[in-house]
C-alpha positions as CSV (number, residue, x, y, z in Angstrom):
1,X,11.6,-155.3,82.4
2,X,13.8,-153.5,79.9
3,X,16.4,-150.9,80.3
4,X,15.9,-147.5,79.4
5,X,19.0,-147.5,77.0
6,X,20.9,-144.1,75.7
7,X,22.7,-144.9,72.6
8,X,26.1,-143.3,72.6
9,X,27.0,-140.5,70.8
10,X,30.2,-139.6,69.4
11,X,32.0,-136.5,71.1
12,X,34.8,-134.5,69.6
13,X,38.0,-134.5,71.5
14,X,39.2,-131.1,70.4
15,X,36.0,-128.9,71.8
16,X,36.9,-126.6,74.2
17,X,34.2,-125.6,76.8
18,X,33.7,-122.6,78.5
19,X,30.6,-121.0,80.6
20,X,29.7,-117.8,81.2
21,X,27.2,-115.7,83.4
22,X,25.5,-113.1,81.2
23,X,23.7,-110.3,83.7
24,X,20.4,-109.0,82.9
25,X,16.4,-109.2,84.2
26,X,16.8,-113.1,84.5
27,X,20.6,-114.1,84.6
28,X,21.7,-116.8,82.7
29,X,24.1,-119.1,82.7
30,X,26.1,-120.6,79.0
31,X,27.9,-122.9,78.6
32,X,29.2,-123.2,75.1
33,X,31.4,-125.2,72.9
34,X,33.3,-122.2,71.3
35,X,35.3,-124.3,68.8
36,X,31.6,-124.8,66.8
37,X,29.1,-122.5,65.9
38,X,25.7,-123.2,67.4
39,X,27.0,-125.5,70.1
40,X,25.7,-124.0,73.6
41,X,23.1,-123.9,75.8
42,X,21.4,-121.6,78.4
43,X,19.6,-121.9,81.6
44,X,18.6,-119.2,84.7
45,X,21.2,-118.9,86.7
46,X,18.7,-120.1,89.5
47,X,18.0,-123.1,87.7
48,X,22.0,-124.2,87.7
49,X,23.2,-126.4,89.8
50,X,26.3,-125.5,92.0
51,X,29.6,-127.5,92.2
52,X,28.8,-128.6,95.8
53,X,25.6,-129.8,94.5
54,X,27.4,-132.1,91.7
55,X,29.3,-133.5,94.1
């Protein structure tokens, strides 16, 4: 059977990451490069998983 391979990708070693809880209807949580434009992502907050849970 074969492996289900991810090619690597290149990161930059000068981003700097941040996330953020914005408050609303549906709160969200983004986490953004803020060194690029167009480099973030969003999720529910309910959706995110906690620290304890990556651990």
């Amino acid at each position: 059977m074969e492996s289900d391979t991810v090619a690597p990708i290149e990161m930059a070693a000068d981003g700097e990451i941040m996330a953020s809880v914005e408050e609303g209807p549906t709160d969200q949580l983004i986490v953004a490069d803020v060194t690029r434009d167009d480099a973030y992502l969003t999720t529910p907050l309910a959706d995110a998983a906690s620290l304890p849970a990556w651990r």
